[in-house]
C-alpha positions in Angstrom: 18.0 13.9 -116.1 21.0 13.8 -113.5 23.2 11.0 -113.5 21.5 10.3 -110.1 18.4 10.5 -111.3 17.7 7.0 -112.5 13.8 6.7 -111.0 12.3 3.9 -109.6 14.6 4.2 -106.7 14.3 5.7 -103.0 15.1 8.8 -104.4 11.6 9.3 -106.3 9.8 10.7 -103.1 12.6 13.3 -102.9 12.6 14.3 -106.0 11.1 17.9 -106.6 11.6 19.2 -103.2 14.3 20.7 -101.2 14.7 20.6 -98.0 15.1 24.3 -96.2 15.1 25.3 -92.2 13.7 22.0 -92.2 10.4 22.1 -94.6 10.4 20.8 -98.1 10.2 23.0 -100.4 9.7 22.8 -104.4 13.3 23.2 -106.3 13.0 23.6 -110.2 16.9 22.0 -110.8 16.6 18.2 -110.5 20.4 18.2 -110.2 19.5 19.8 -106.4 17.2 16.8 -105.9 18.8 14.6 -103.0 17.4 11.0 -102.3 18.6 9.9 -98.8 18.2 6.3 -97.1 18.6 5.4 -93.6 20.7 2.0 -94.2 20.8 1.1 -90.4 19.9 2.7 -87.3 23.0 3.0 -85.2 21.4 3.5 -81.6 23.2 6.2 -78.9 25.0 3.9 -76.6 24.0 4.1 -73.1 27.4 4.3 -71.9 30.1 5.8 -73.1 33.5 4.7 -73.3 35.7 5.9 -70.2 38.8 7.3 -72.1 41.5 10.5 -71.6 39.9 12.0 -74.5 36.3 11.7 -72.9 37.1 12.7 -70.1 39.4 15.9 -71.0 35.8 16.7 -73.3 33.6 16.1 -70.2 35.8 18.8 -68.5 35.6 21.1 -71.1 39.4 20.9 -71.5 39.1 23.0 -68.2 41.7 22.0 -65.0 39.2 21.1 -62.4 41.6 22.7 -59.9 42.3 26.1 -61.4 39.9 26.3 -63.6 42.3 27.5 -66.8 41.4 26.3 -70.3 44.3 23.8 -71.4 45.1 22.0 -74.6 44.7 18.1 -74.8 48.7 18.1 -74.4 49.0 20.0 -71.7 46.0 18.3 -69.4 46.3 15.0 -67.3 44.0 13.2 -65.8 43.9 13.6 -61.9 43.0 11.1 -59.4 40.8 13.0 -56.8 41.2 10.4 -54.0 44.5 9.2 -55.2 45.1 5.1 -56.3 47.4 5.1 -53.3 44.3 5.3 -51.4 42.1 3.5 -52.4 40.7 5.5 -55.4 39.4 3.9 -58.2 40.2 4.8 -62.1 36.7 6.0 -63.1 33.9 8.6 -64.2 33.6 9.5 -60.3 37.2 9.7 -59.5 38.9 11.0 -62.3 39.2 15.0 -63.5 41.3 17.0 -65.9 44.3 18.3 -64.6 46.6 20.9 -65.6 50.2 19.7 -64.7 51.0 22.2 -62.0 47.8 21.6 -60.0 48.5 17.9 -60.6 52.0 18.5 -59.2 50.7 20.7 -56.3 48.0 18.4 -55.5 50.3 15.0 -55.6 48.6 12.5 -53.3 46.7 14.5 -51.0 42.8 15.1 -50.8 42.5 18.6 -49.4 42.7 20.0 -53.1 38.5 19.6 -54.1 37.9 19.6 -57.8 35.3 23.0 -58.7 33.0 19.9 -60.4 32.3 16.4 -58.8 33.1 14.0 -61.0 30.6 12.0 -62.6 29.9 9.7 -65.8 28.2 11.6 -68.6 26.0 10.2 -70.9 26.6 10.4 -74.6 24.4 13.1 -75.0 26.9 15.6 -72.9 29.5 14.9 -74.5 28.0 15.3 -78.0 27.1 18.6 -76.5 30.3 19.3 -75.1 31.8 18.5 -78.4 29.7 21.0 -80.3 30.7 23.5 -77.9 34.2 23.9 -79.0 34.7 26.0 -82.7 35.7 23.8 -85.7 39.3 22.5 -86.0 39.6 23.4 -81.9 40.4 19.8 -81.5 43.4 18.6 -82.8 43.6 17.1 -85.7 44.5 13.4 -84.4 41.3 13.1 -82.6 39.1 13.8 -85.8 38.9 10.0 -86.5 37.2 9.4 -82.8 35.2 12.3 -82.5 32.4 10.5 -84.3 32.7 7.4 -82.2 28.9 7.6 -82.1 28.2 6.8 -86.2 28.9 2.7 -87.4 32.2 2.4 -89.5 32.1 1.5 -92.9 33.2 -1.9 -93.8 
């Protein structure tokens, strides 16, 4: 027997099957048999939180005024009607911004953003995120990228 192979435990409906393309299937080598538990559900939240690194991932790490494909470093966030008047700092105001069109744009509203901005819901970004190849991100954001799972205590 494996080591985690102890019987009596969760594990015991598992045990003899595989799972492949999604179907159990028989597997002759207990050592391949994998008991998994659902500890606690962890619910998608209905909102998500409003951050630079959301919204940059919303965008598609596109400039909403160009449309060129930037690096977190090299995007900012944009105000489309600028604070100065009256804009607020939210999901409907805010857009990724290379710094050239942020510069060119400064506090005026004639530049128009190619999206409108809105709030996404977790499910977009979870697709936006699997969009991108592996390691695309940089490396720092790999602690927040799963902001959707419970931390371990």
């Amino acid at each position: 027997m494996g080591s985690c192979d102890q019987g009596g435990g969760r594990g015991d409906a598992l045990r003899g099957r595989g799972v492949r393309h999604g179907r159990a299937q028989p597997v002759n080598d207990d050592a391949a048999a994998v008991g998994l538990a659902l500890r606690k559900y962890h619910p998608v939240p209905k909102r998500v939180a409003f951050t630079r690194f959301n919204v940059f991932l919303r965008d598609r790490f596109r400039c909403q005024y160009c449309g060129e494909k930037h690096s977190s470093a090299a995007l900012t966030f944009d105000h489309v009607i600028p604070k100065c008047r009256g804009g607020p700092t939210s999901w409907d105001n805010v857009v990724a911004a290379c710094s050239p069109c942020n510069v060119l744009k400064d506090n005026a509203t004639a530049m128009k953003p190619f999206r409108t901005p809105r709030e996404p819901s977790a499910h977009d970004l979870m697709a936006a995120k699997k969009a991108f190849p592996p390691n695309y991100l940089h490396e720092t954001w790999v602690d927040y990228l799963y902001w959707d799972t419970g931390l371990e205590q």
